[in-house]
PDB file as gemmi writes it, atoms N, CA and C in Angstrom:
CRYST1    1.000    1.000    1.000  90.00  90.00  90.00 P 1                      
ATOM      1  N   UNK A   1       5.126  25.454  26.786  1.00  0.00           N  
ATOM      2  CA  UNK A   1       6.526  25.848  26.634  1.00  0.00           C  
ATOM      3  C   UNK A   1       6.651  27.329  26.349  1.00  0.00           C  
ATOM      4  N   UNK A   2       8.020  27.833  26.008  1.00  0.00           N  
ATOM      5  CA  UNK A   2       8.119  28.960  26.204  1.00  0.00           C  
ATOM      6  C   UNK A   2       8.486  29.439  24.868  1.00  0.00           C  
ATOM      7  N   UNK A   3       8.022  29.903  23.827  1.00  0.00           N  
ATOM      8  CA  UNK A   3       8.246  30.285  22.696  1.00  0.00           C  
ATOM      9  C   UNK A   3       9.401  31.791  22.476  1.00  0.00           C  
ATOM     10  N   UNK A   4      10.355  31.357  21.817  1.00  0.00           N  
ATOM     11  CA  UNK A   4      11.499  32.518  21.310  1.00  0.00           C  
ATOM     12  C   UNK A   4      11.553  33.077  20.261  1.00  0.00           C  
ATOM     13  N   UNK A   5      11.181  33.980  19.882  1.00  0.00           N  
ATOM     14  CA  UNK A   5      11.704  34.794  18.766  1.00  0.00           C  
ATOM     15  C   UNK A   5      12.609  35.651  18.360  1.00  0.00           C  
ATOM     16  N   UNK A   6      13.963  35.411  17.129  1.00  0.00           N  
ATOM     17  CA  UNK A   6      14.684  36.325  17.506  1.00  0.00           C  
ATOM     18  C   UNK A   6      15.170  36.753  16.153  1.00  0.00           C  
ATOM     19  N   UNK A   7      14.934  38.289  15.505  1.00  0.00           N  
ATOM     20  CA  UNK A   7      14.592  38.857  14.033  1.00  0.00           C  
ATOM     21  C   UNK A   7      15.883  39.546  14.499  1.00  0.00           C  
ATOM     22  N   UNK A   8      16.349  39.978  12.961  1.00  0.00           N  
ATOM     23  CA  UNK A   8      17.773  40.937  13.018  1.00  0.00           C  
ATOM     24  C   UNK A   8      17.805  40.999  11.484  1.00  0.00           C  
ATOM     25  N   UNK A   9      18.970  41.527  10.782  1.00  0.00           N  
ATOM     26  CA  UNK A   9      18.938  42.053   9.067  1.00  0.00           C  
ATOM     27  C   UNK A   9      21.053  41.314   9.553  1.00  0.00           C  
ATOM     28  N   UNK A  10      21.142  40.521   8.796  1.00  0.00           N  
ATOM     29  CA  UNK A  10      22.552  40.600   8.088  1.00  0.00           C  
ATOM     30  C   UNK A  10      23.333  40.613   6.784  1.00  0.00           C  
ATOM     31  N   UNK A  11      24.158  40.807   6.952  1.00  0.00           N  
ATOM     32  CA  UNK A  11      24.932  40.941   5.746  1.00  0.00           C  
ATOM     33  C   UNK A  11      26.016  39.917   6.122  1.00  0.00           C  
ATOM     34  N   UNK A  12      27.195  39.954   4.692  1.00  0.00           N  
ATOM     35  CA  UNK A  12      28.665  39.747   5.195  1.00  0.00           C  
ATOM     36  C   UNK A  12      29.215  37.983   3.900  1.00  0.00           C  
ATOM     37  N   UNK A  13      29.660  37.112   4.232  1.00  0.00           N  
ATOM     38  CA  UNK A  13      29.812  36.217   3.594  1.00  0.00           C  
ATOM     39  C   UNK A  13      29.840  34.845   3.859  1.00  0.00           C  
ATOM     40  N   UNK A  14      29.819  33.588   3.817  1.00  0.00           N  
ATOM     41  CA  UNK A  14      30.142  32.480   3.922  1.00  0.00           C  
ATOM     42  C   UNK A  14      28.513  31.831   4.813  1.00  0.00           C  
ATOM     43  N   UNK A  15      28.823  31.666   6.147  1.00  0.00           N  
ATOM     44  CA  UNK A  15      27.162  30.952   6.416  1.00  0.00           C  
ATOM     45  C   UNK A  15      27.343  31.604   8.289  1.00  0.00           C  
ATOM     46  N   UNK A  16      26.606  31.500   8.559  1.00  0.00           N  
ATOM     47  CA  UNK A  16      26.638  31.543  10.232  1.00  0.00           C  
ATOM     48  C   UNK A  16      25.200  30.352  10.371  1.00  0.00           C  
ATOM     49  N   UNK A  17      25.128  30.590  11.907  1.00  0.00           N  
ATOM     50  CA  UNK A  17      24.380  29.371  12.352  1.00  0.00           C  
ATOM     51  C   UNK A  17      23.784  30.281  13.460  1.00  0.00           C  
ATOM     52  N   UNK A  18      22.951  30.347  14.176  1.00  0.00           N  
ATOM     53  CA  UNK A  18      22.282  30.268  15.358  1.00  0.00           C  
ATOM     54  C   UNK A  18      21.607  29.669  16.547  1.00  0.00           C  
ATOM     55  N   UNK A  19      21.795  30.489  17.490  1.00  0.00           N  
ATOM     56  CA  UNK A  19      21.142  29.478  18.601  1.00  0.00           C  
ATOM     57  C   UNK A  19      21.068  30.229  20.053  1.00  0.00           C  
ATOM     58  N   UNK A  20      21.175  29.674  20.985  1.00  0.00           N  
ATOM     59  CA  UNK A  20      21.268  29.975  22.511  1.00  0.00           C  
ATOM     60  C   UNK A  20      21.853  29.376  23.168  1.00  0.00           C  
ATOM     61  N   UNK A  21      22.229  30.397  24.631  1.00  0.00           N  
ATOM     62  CA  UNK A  21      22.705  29.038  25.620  1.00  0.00           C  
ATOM     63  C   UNK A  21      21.678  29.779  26.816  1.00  0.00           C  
ATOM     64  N   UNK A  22      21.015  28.730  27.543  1.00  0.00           N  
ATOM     65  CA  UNK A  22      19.925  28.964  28.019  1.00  0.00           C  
ATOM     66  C   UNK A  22      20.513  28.461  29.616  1.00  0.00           C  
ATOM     67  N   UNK A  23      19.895  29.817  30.516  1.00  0.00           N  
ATOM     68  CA  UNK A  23      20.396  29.348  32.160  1.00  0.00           C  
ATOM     69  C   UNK A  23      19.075  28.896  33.366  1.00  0.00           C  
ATOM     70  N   UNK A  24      19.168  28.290  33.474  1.00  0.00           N  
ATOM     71  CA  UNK A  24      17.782  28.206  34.793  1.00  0.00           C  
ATOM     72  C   UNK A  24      18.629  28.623  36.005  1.00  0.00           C  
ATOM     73  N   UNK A  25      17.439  28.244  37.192  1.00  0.00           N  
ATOM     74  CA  UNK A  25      17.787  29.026  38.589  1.00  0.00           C  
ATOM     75  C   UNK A  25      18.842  28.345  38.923  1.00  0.00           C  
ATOM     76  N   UNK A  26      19.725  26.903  38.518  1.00  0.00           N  
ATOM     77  CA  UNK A  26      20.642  26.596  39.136  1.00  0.00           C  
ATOM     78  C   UNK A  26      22.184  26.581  38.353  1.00  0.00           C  
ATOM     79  N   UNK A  27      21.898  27.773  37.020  1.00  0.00           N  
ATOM     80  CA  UNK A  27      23.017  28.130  36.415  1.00  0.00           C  
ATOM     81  C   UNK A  27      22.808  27.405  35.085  1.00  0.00           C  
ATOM     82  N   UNK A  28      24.049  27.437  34.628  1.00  0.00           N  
ATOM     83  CA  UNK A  28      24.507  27.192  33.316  1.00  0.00           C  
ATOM     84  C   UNK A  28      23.532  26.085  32.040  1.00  0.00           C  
ATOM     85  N   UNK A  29      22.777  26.034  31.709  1.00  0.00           N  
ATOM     86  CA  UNK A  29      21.801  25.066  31.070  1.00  0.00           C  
ATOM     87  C   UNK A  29      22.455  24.155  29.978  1.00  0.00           C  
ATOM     88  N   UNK A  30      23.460  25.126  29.777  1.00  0.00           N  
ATOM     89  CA  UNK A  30      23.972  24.509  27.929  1.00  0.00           C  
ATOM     90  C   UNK A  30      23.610  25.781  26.553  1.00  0.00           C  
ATOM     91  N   UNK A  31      24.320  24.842  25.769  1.00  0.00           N  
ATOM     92  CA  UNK A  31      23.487  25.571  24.122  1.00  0.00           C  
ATOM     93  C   UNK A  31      23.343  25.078  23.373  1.00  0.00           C  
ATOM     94  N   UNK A  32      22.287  25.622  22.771  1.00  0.00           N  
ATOM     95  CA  UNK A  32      21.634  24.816  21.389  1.00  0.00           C  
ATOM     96  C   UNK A  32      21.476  25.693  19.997  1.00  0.00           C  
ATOM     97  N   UNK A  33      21.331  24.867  18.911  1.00  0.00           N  
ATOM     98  CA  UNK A  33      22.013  25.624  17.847  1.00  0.00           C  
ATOM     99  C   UNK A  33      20.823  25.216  17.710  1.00  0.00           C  
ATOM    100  N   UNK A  34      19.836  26.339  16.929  1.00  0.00           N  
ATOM    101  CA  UNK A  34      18.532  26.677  16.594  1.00  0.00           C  
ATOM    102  C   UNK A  34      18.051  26.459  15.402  1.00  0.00           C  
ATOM    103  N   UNK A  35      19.255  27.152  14.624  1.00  0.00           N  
ATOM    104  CA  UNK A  35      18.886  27.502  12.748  1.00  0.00           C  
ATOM    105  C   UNK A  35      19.861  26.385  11.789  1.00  0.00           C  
ATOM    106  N   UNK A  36      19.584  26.093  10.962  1.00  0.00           N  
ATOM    107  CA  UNK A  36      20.166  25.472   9.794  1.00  0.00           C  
ATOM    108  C   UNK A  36      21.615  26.981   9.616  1.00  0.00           C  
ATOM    109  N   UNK A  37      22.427  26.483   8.676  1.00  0.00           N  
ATOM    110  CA  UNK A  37      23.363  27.495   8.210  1.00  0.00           C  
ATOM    111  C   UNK A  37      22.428  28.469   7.616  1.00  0.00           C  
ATOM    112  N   UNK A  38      22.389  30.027   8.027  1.00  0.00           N  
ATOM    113  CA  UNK A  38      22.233  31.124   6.863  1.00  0.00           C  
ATOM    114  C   UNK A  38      23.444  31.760   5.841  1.00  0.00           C  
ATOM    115  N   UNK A  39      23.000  31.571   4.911  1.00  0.00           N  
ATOM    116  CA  UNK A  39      23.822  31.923   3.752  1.00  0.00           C  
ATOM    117  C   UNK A  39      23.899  33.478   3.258  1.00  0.00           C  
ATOM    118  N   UNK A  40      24.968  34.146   4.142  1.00  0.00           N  
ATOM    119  CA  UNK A  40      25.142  35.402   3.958  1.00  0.00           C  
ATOM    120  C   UNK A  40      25.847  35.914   2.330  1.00  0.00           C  
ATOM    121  N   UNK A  41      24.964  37.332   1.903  1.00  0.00           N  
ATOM    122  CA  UNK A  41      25.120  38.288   0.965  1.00  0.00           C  
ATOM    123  C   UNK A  41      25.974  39.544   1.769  1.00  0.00           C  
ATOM    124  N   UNK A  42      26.147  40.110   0.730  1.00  0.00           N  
ATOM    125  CA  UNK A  42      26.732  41.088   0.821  1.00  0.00           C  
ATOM    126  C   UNK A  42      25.732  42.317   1.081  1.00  0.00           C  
ATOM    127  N   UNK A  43      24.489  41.759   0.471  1.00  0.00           N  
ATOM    128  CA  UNK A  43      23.100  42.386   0.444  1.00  0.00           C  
ATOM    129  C   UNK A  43      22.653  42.222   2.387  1.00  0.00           C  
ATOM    130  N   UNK A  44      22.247  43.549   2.544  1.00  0.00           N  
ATOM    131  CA  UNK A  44      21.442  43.027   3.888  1.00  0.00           C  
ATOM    132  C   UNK A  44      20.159  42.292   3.797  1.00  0.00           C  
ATOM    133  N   UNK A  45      19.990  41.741   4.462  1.00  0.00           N  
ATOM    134  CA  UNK A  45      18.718  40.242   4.540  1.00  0.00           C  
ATOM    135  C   UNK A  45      18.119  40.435   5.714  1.00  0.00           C  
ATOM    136  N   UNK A  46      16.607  41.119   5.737  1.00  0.00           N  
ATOM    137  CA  UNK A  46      15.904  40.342   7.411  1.00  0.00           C  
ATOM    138  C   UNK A  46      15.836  38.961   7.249  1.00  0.00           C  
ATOM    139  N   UNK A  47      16.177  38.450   8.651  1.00  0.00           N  
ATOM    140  CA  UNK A  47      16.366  36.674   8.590  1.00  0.00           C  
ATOM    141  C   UNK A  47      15.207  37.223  10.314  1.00  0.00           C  
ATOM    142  N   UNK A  48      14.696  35.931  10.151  1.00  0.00           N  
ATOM    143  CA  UNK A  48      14.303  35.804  11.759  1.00  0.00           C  
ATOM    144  C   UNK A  48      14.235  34.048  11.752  1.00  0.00           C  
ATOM    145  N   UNK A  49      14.327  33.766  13.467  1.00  0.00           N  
ATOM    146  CA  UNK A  49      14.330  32.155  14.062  1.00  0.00           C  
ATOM    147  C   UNK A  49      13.232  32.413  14.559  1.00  0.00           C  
ATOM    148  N   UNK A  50      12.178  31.322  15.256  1.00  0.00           N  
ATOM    149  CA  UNK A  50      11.375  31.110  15.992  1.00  0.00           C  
ATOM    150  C   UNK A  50      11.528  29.369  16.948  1.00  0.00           C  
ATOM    151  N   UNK A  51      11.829  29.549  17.639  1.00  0.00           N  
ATOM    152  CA  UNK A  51      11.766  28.019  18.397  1.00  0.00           C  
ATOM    153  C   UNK A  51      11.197  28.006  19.747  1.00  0.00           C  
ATOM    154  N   UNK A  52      11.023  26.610  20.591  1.00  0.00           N  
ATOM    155  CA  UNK A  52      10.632  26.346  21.596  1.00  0.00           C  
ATOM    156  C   UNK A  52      11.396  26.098  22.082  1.00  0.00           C  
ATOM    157  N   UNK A  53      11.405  26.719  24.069  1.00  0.00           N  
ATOM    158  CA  UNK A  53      12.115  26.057  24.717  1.00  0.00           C  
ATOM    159  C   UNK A  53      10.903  24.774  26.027  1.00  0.00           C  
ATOM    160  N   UNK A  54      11.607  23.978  25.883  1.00  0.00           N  
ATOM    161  CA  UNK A  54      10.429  23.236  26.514  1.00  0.00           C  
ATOM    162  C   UNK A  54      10.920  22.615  28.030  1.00  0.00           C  
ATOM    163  N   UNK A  55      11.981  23.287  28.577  1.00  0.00           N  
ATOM    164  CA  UNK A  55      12.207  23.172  30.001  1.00  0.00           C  
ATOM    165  C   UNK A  55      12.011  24.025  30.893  1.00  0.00           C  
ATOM    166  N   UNK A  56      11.069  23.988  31.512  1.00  0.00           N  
ATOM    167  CA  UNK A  56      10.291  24.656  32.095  1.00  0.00           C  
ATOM    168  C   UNK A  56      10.695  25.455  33.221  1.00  0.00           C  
ATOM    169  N   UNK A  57      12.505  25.023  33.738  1.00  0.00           N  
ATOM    170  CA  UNK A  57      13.314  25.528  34.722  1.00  0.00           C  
ATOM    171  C   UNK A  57      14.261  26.532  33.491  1.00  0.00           C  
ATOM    172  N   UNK A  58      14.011  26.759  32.413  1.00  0.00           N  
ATOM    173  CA  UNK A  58      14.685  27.869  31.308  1.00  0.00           C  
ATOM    174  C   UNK A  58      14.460  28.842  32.378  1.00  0.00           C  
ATOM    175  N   UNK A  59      14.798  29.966  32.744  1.00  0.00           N  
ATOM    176  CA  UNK A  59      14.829  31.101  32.949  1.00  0.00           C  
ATOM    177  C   UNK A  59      14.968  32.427  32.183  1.00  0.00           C  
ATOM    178  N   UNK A  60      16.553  32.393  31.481  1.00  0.00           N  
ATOM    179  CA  UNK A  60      16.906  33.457  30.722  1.00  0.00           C  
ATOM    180  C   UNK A  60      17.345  32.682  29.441  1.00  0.00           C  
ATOM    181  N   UNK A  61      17.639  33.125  28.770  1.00  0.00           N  
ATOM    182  CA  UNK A  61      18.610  32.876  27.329  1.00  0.00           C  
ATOM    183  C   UNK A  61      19.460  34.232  26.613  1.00  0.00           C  
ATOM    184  N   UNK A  62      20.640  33.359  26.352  1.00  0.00           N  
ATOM    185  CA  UNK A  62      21.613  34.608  25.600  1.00  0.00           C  
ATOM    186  C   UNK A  62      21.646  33.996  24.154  1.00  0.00           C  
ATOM    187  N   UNK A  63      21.704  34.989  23.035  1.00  0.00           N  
ATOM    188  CA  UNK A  63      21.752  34.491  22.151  1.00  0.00           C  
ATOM    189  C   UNK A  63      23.136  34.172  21.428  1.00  0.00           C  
ATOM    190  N   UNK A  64      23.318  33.297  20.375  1.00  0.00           N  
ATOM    191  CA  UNK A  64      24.784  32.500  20.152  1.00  0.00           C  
ATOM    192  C   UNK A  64      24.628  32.545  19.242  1.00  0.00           C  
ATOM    193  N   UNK A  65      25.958  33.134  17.857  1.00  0.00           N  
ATOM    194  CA  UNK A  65      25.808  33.119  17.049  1.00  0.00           C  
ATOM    195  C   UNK A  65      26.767  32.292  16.308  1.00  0.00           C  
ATOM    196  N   UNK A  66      27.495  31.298  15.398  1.00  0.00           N  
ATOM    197  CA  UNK A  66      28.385  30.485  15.046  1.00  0.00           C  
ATOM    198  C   UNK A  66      28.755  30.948  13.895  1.00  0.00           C  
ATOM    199  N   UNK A  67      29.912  31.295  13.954  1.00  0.00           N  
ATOM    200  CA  UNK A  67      31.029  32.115  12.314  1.00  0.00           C  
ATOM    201  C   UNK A  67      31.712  30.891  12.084  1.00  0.00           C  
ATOM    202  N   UNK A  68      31.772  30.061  11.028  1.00  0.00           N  
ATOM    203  CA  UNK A  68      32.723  29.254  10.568  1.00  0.00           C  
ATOM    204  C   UNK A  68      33.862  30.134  10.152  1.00  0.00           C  
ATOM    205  N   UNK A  69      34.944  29.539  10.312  1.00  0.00           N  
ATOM    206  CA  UNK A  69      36.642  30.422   9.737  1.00  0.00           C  
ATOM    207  C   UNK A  69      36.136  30.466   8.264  1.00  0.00           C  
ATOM    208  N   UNK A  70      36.836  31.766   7.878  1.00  0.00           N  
ATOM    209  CA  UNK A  70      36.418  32.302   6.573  1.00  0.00           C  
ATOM    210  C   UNK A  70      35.431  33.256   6.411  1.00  0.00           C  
ATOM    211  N   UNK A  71      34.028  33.056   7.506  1.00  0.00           N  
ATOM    212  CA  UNK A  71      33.147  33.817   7.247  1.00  0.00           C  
ATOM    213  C   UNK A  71      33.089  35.060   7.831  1.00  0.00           C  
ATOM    214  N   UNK A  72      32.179  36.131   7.819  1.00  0.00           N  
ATOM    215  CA  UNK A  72      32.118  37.337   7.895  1.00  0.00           C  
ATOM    216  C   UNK A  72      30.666  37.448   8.183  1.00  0.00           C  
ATOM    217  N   UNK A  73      29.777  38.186   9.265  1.00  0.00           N  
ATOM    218  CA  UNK A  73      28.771  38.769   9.393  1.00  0.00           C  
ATOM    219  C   UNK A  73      28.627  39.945  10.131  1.00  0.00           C  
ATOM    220  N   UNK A  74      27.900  40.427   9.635  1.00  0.00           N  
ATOM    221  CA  UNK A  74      27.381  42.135  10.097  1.00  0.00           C  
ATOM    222  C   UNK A  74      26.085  41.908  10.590  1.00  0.00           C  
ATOM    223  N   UNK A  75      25.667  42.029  11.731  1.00  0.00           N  
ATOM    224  CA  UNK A  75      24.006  41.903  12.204  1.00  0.00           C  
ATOM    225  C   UNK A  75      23.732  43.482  13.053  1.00  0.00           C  
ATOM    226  N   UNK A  76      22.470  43.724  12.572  1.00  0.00           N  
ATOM    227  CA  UNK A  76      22.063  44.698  13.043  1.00  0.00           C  
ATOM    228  C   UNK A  76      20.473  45.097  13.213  1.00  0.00           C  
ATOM    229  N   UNK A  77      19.406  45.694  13.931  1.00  0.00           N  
ATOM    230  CA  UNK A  77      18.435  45.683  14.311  1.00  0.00           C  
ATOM    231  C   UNK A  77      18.173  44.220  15.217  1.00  0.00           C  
ATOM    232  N   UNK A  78      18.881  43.959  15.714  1.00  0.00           N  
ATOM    233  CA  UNK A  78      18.508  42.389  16.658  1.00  0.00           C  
ATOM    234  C   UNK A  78      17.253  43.109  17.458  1.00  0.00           C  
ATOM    235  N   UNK A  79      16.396  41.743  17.564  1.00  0.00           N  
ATOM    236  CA  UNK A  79      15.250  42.015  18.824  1.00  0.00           C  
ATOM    237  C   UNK A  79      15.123  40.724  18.630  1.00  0.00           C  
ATOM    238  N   UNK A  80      14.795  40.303  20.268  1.00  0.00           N  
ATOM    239  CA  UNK A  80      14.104  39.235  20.666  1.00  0.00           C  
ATOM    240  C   UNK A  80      13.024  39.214  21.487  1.00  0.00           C  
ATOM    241  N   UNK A  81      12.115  38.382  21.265  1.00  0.00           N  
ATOM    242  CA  UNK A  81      10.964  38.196  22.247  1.00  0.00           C  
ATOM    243  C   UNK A  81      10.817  36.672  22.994  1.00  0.00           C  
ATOM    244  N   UNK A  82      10.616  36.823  23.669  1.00  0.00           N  
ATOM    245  CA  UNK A  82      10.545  35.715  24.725  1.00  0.00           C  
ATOM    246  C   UNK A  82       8.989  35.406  25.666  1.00  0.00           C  
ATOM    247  N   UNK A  83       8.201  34.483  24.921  1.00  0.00           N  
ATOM    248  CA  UNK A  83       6.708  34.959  25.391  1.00  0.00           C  
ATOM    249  C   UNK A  83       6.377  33.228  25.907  1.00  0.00           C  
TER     250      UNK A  83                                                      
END                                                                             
């Protein structure tokens, strides 16, 4: 399979969630929510995900991030690897 990694520093309040929506050669794949809730500070935090994708027609992935109403995040230094 195809292993993802994807590190960044946030800040801000309430929780966000993470994930992808992943496309193969015949379009649109879907998305999947990766991480448990992170519990944002006001403090910046390196957070990083690591997961598998195990369909082997994956091609690309965009990454997805989920704000519940109320919350607030600031992300910055994003990098992903895709190996």
């Amino acid at each position: 399979g195809t292993f993802v990694t994807i590190r960044f520093k946030a800040s801000g309040k309430g929780k966000a969630s993470f994930g992808f929506f992943s496309y193969t050669d015949y379009g649109y794949g879907g998305f999947k929510v990766v991480s448990k809730p992170v519990n944002l500070t006001p403090e910046m935090k390196q957070n990083g995900i690591m997961f598998q994708i195990t369909d082997p027609k994956v091609k690309q992935i965009r990454p997805l991030i989920i704000i519940p109403k109320d919350s607030e995040v600031k992300i910055f230094d994003y990098q992903i690897d895709i190996k």
